[in-house]
N, C-alpha and C positions, 0 to 999 in steps of 0.2 A: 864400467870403467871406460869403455870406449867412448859412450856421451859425453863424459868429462872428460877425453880428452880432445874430442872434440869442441864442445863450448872455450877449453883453454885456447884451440888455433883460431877460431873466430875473435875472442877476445885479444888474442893475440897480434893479427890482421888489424883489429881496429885502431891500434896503437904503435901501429909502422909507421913508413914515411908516404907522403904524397905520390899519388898515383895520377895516370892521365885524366883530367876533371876541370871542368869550368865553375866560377866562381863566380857570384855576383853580386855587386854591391851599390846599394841605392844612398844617396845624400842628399844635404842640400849645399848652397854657398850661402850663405848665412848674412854676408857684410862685408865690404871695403876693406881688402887686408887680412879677412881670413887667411885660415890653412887647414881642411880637413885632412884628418891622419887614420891609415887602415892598413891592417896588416897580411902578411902570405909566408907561406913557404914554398919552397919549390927545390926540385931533388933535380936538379939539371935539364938539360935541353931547350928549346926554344920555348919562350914566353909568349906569350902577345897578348897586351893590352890594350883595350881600346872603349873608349869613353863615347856615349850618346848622350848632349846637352839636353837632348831632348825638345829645345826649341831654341829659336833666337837670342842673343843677348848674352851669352856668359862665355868667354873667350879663356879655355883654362890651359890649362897646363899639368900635366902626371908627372913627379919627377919619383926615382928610386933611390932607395937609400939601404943601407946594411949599418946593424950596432957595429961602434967599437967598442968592441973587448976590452972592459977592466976602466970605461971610460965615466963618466960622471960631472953631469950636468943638470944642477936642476930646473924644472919647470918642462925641459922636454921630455917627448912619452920614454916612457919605464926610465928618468929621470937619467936618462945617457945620453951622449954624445952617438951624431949617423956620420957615418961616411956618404957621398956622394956617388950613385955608380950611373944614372942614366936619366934621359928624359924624355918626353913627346910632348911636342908643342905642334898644334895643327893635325891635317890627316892628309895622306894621296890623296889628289881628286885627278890623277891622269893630267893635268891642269900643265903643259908647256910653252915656253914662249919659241914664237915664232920667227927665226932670224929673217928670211925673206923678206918679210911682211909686218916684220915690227910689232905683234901683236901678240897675245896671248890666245891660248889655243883651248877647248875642253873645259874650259869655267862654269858650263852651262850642265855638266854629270853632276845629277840627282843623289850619287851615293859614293860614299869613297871607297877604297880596296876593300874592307871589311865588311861592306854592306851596310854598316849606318848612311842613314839619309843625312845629309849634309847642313848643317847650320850657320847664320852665318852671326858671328860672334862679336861682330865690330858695326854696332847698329849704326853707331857714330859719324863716322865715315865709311860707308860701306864701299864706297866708289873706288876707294885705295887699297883694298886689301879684297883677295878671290874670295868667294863664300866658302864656307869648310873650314876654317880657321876655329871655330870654337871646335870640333870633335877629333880630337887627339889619337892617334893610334900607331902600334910599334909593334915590330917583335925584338923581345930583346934574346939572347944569347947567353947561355953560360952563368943562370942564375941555380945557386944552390946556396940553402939556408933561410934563415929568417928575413925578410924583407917589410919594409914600408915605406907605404905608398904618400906622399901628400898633396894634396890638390890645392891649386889656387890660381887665382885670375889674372889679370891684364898687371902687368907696370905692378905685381908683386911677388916676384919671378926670387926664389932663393937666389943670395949671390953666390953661392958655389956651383959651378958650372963645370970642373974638371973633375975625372977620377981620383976617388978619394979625400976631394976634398968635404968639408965639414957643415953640416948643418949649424953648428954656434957660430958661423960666419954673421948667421941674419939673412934677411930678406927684404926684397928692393923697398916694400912699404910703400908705393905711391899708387895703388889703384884706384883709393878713394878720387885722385885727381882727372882717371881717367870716364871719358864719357860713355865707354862701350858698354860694359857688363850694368845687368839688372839685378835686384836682390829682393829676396832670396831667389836663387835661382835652382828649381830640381837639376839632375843628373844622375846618369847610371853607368856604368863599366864593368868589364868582365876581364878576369883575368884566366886566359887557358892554356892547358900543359899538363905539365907532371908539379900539381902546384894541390895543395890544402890548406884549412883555417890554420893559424896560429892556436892551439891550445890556451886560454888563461888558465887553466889549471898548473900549477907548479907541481913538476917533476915529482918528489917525495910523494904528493898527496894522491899523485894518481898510480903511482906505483902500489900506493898502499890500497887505494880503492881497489887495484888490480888483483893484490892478493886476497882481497875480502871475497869477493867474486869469488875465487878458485877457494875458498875455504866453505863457502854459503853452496855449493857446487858437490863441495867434500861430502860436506853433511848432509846434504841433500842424496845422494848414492849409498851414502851407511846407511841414512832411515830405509830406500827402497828396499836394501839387502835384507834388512831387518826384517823389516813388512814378509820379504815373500819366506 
């Protein structure tokens, strides 16, 4: 009895919420205009997210999003409507400008706050914008629940930019026009905290796997009784 009721708290544990743990997720950018989409949860406290281009040439942007409740739209993921709650665009590189001296200061740091090595994501013009622009990184604040992630490139930047607002706004759609970013281009990101996978398993069914368990569990301690 004890063993079972053991394996039920272990079982149990496994189907709680997000504990402290880092995440990580590999893609690619695919083409002019994408938007790759990936999911989290997170049970409170600071976030931090932060993207490695892994090299040159793809200038992105992480924005975050949260379902609305009871919403309905088709074509985006689980066919809803997001709200808009946050974004990283770039990373620290220490990089200041220098009033004295009219100049920029620290452009030349190898790796930003986070530790990624610094990319620079505007092959195009590089002369106009600091290097570090393509690897993205934040901590955000005060996320709890379901979340997702969407990434995408240069000049095709979601038009919703305030809290709350809506993913069925659209998106800027003009990357193709721009010179920076290459395609496909890999990348990786990590999301750490009190954060875990999203489940596909729908509720019901894993409830019901859960009871299967604990009855296969049952049986399994009547036959030893039996046995001895």
């Amino acid at each position: 009895m004890k063993k079972l009721l053991l394996a039920a708290a272990v079982l149990g544990a496994s189907a709680s919420g997000a504990q402290a743990a880092t995440l990580t997720y590999e893609g690619t950018h695919q083409a002019p205009n994408a938007v790759e989409y990936y999911w989290f949860h997170a049970d409170g406290g600071d976030v931090t997210i932060v993207m490695d281009t892994l090299s040159d040439g793809f200038d992105a942007t992480l924005t975050i999003w949260q379902k609305v409740d009871g919403s309905y739209v088709a074509g985006q993921p689980d066919d809803s409507d997001w709200a808009f709650v946050n974004y990283s665009v770039g990373a620290d590189t220490h990089a200041y400008f220098d009033e004295s001296t009219q100049t920029f200061k620290n452009l030349d740091i190898g790796y930003n706050v986070f530790g990624v090595a610094l990319k620079d994501g505007w092959l195009g013009s590089a002369s106009l914008f600091p290097t570090g622009n393509s690897d993205p990184g934040a901590v955000f604040s005060g996320l709890s629940g379901d979340y997702l992630i969407t990434v995408n490139g240069t000049l095709n930047d979601p038009i919703a930019f305030l809290p709350g607002e809506l993913m069925s706004a659209g998106w800027l759609g003009y990357e193709d026009y721009a010179p920076y970013n290459t395609y496909p281009h890999d990348y990786k990101f990590t999301i750490d905290g009190n954060v875990s996978e999203v489940s596909q398993v729908p509720l019901p069914a894993a409830v019901w796997l859960f009871g299967t368990a604990l009855a296969g569990l049952g049986t399994l301690s009547r036959k030893r009784t039996l046995a001895a």
